[in-house]
C-alpha positions as CSV (number, residue, x, y, z in Angstrom):
1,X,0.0,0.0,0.0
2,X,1.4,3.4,-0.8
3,X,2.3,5.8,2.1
4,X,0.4,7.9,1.5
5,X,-2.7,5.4,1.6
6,X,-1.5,4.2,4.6
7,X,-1.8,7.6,6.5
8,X,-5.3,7.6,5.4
9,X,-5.9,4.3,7.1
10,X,-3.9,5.4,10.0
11,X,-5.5,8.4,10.6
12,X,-9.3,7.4,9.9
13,X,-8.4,3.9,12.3
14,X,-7.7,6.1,15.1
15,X,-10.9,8.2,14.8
16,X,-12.7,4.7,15.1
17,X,-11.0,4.2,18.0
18,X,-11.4,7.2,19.6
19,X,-15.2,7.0,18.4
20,X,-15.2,3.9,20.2
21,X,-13.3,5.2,23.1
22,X,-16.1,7.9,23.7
23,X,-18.9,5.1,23.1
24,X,-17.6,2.9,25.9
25,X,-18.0,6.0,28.0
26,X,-21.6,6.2,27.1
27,X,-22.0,2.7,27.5
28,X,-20.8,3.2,31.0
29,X,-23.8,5.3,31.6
30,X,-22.0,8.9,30.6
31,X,-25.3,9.7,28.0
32,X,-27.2,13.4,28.1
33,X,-30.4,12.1,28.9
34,X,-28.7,10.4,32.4
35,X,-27.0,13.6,32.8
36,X,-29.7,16.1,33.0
37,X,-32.8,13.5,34.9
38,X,-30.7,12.0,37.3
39,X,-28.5,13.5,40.2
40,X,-25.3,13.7,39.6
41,X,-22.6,12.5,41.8
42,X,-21.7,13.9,45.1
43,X,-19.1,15.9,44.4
44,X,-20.6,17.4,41.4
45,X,-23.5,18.6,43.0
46,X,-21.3,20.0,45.6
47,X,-19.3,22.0,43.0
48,X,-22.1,23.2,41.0
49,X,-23.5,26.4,41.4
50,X,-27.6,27.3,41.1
51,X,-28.7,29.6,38.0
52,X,-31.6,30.4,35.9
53,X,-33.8,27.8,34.6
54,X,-32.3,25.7,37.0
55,X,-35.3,24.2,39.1
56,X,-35.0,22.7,42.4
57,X,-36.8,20.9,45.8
58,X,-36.6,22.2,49.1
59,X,-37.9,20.1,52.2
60,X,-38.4,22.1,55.4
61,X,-39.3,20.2,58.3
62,X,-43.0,21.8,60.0
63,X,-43.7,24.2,57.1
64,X,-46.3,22.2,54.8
65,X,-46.4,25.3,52.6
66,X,-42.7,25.0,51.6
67,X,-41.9,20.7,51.6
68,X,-41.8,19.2,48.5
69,X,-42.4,22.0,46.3
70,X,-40.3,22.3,42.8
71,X,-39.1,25.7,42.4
72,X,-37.4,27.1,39.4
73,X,-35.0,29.6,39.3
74,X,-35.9,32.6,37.6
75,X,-34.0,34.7,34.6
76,X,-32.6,37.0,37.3
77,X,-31.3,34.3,39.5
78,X,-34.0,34.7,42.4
79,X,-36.8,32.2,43.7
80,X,-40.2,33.4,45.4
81,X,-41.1,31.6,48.7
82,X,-43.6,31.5,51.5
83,X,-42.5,32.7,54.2
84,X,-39.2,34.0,52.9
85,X,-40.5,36.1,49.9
86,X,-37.6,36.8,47.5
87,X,-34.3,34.9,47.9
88,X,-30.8,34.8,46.0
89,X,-30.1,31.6,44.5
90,X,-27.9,32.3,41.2
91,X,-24.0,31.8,41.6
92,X,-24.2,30.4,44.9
93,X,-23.6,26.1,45.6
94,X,-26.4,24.3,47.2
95,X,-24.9,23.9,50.5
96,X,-24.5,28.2,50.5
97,X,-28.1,28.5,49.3
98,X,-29.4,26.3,51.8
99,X,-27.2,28.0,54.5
100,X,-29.2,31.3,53.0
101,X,-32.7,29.7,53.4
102,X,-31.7,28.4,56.9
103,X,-31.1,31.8,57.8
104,X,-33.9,33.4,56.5
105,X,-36.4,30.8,58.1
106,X,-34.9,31.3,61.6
107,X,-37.4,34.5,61.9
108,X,-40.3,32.1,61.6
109,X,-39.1,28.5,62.6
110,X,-36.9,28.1,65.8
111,X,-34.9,25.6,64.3
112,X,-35.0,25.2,60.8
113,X,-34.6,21.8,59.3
114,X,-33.7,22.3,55.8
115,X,-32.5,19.8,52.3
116,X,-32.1,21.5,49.2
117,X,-31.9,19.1,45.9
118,X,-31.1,20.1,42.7
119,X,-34.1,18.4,40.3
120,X,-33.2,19.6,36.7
121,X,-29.7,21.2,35.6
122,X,-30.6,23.8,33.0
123,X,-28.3,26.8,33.8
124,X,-25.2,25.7,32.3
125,X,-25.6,24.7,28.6
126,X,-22.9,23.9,26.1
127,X,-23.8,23.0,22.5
128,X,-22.1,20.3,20.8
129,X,-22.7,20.2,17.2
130,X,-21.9,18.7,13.8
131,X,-20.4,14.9,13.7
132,X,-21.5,13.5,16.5
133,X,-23.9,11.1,17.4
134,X,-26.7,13.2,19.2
135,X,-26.1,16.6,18.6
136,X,-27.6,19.0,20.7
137,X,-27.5,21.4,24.1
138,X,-25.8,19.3,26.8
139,X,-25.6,20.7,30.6
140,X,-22.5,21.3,32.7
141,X,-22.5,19.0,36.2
142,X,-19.5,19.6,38.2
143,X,-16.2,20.4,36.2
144,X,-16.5,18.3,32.4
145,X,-13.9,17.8,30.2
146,X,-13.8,18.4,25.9
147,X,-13.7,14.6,25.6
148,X,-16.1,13.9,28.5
149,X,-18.7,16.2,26.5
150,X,-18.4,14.4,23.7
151,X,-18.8,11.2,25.1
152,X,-21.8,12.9,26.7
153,X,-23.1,13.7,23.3
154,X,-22.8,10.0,22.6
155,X,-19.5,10.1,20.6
156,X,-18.4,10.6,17.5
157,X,-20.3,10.2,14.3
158,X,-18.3,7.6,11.7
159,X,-17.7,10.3,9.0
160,X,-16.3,13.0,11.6
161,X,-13.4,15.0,10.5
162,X,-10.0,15.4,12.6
163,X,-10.7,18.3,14.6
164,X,-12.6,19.4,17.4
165,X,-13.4,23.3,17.1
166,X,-14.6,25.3,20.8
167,X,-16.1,28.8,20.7
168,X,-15.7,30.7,23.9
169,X,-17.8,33.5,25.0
170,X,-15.0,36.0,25.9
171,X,-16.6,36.9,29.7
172,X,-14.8,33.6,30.4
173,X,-11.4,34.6,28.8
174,X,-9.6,33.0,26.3
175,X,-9.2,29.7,25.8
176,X,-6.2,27.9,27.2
177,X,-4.9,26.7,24.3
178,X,-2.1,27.3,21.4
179,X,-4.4,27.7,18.7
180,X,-6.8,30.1,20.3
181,X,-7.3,33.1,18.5
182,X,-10.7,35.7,19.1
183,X,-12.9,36.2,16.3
184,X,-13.6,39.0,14.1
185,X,-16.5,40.3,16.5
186,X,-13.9,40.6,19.6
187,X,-17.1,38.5,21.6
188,X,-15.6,34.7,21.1
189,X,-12.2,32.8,21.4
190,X,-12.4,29.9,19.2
191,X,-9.0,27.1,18.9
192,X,-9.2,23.4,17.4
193,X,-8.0,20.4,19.0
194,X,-6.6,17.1,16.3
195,X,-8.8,14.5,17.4
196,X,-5.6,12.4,16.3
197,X,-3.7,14.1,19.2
198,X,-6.6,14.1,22.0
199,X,-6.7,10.5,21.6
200,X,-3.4,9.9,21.9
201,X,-2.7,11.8,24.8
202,X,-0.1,13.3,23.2
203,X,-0.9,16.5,25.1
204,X,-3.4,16.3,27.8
205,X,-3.6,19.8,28.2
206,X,-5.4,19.9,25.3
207,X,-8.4,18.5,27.0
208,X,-9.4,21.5,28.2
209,X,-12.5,22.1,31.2
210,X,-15.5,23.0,29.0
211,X,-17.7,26.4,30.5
212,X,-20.5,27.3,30.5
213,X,-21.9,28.3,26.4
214,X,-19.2,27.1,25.3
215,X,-20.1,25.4,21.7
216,X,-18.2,22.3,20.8
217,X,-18.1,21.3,16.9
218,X,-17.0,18.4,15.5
219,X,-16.8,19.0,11.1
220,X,-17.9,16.3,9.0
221,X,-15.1,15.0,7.4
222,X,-13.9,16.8,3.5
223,X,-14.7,13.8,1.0
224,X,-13.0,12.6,-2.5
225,X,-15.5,10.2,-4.6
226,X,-14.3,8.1,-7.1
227,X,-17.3,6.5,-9.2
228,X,-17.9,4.7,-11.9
229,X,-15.8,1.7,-13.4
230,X,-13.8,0.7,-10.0
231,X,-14.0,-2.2,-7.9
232,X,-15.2,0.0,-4.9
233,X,-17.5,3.2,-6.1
234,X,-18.0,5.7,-3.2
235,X,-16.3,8.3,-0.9
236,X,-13.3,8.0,0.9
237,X,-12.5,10.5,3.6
238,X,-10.1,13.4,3.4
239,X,-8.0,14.6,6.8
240,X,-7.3,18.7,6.6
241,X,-3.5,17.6,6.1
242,X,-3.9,14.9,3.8
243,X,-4.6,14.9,0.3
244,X,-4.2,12.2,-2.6
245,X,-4.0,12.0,-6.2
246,X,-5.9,10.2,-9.0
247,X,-3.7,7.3,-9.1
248,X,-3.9,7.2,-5.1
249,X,-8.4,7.4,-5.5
250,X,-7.9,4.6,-8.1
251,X,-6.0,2.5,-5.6
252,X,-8.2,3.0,-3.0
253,X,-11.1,2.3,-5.0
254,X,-9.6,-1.0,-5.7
255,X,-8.3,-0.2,-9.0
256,X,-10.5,-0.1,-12.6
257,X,-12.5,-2.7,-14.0
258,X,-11.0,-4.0,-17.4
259,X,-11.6,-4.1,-20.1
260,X,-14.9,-2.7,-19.4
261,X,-13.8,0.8,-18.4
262,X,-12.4,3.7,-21.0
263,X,-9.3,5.2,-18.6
264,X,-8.5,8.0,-20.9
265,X,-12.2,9.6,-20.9
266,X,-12.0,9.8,-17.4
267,X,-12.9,13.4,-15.9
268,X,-12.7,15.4,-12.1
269,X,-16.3,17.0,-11.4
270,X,-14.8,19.9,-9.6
271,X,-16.9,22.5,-7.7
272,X,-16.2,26.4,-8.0
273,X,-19.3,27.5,-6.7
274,X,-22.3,26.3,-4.8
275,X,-24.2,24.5,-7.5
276,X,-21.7,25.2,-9.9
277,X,-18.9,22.1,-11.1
278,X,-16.5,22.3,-14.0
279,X,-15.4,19.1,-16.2
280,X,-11.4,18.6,-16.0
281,X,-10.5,16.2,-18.3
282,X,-8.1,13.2,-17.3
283,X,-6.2,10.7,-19.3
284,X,-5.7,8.2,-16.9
285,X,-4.4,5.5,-19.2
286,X,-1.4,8.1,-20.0
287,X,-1.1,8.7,-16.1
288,X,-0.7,4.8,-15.4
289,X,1.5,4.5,-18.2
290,X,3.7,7.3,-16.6
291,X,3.5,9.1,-19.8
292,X,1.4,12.4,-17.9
293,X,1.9,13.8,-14.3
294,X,-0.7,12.4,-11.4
295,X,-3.2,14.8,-10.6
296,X,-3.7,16.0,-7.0
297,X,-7.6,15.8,-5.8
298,X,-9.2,18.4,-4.1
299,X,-12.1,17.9,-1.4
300,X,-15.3,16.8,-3.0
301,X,-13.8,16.3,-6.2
302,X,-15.6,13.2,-8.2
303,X,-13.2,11.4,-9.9
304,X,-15.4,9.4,-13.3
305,X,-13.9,6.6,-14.6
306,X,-16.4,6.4,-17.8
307,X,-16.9,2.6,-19.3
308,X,-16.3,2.2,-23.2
309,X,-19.4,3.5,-24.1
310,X,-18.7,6.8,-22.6
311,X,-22.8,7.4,-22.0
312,X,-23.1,11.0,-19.8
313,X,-26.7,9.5,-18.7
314,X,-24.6,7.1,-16.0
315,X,-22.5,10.1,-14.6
316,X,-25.4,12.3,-13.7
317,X,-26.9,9.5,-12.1
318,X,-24.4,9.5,-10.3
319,X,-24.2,13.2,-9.5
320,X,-27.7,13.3,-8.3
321,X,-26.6,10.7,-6.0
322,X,-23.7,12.4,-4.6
323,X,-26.0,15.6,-4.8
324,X,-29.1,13.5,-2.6
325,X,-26.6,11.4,-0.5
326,X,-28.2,8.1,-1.8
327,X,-27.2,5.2,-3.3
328,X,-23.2,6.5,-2.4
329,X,-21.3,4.1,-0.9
330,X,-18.8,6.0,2.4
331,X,-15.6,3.9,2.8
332,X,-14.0,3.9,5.7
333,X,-10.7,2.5,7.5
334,X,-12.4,-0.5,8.2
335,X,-12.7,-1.4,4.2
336,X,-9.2,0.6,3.1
């Protein structure tokens, strides 16, 4: 196998694995839904601190009109109480806002028995979006790490790409990272993590705490298709520092069917524009002869390798398959 082929395989093996890496931490029960329903652990809860939308249960022993009642946190961070009236919740732990409430109660009960429990986290929301297996709004529970939110978005979809990207709100500063830079608004810092790297532990410092409104995206991965008369028609994933030629599609393909296939009519769809691709015309029989250079692909190029009849009805079959995402084939380390 060419070296360059076996970078692909290299590459694209270790997102499996880290794919599956993040799966067995949702099989271990690390999944969104268990994180916002249930309590969290101990120390979690002991770290987390109340906000808005956040809605919990208080139990006061001998005041009926209080016990058992959910209470939600309003925008401005307050909750209204019998007995107490208005009380601060926002930025303060449980244990300090039932040390509050205690205090408050002590005008009306001589003793004041008091349990605070936290019933739904909703104050703390991170978004983790693109290639991943449940996109959506996650919430924060005690200190989380990048990977541990992406294991709580269930993982990593098959066709992710090689980074990670984080947008930071810039109240929080910027993010600790090499790569951070701020955005053109001055509001965000945004930095990518190699997904290559973050399994590896090649630098664990790149597994940074996630904060609250952060947004985590995960790209879908650049493709190359090669279609038509080859052993294996479909895509085959591109990393942001790899790139491969025609000869190097070809061979992962699994090479061109003979004698149906007519190499020198092959052609790159290329897009320029949205909607817009440009024919490049390709002499592959002159390029395996070694008679013309290899031609490097660029991402979501479709290589067509016509058969001998040359008919233009097959390739835009095949365009309006790429174009629908049916009937296209997505090969991955696992088959190359």
């Amino acid at each position: 196998m060419p070296r360059d082929s076996q970078g692909i395989t290299l590459r694209t093996g270790l997102l499996f694995a880290m794919s599956a890496a993040i799966s067995a931490f949702v099989a271990s029960g690390l999944c969104a839904d268990q994180a916002v329903s249930q309590s969290a652990t101990s120390a979690d809860s002991a770290d987390y601190r109340l906000g808005p939308d956040d809605q919990i249960a208080i139990r006061v022993l001998d005041a009926d009109e209080i016990t058992d009642k959910p209470v939600r946190i309003d925008g401005a961070g307050n909750i209204q109480m019998p007995l107490v009236g208005t009380l601060r919740a926002s930025g303060l732990t449980v244990a300090q806002f039932q040390m509050e409430l205690v205090n408050r109660l002590r005008k009306h009960i001589l003793e004041p028995q008091v349990t605070v429990n936290i019933i739904e986290y909703k104050s703390q929301p991170v978004s983790v979006l693109g290639a991943v297996v449940n996109p959506g709004i996650q919430q924060l529970v005690g200190r989380k790490t990048l990977t541990e939110m992406l294991s709580l978005a269930g993982g990593l979809d098959p066709d992710a790409g090689d980074v990670v990207k984080i947008t930071r709100l810039l109240q929080w500063g910027d993010i600790p990272l090499p790569t951070a830079k701020r955005d053109s608004s001055g509001q965000f810092s945004v930095a990518e993590v190699r997904l290559n790297s973050l399994m590896r532990a090649e630098h664990p410092e790149e597994n940074i705490i996630i904060l609250p409104h952060d947004v985590i995206s995960v790209p879908r991965a650049a493709m190359v298709y090669v279609v038509g008369e080859v052993e294996r028609s479909g895509g085959f994933q591109l990393s942001a520092r790899e790139s491969f030629s025609v000869l190097q599609a070809v061979s992962l393909a699994g090479g061109i069917r003979r004698p149906a296939a007519a190499p020198d009519k092959s052609r790159i769809l290329r897009t320029v524009k949205p909607g817009e691709r440009v024919e490049i015309a390709v002499d592959l029989k002159r390029i395996l002869a070694g008679k013309d250079q290899d031609i490097p692909l660029q991402a979501e190029d479709i290589l067509f390798i016509p058969d001998s009849t040359g008919k233009r009805a097959v390739l835009h079959g095949l365009e309006m398959a790429l174009q629908t995402g049916s009937g296209v084939v997505i090969w991955r380390s696992a088959r190359y």
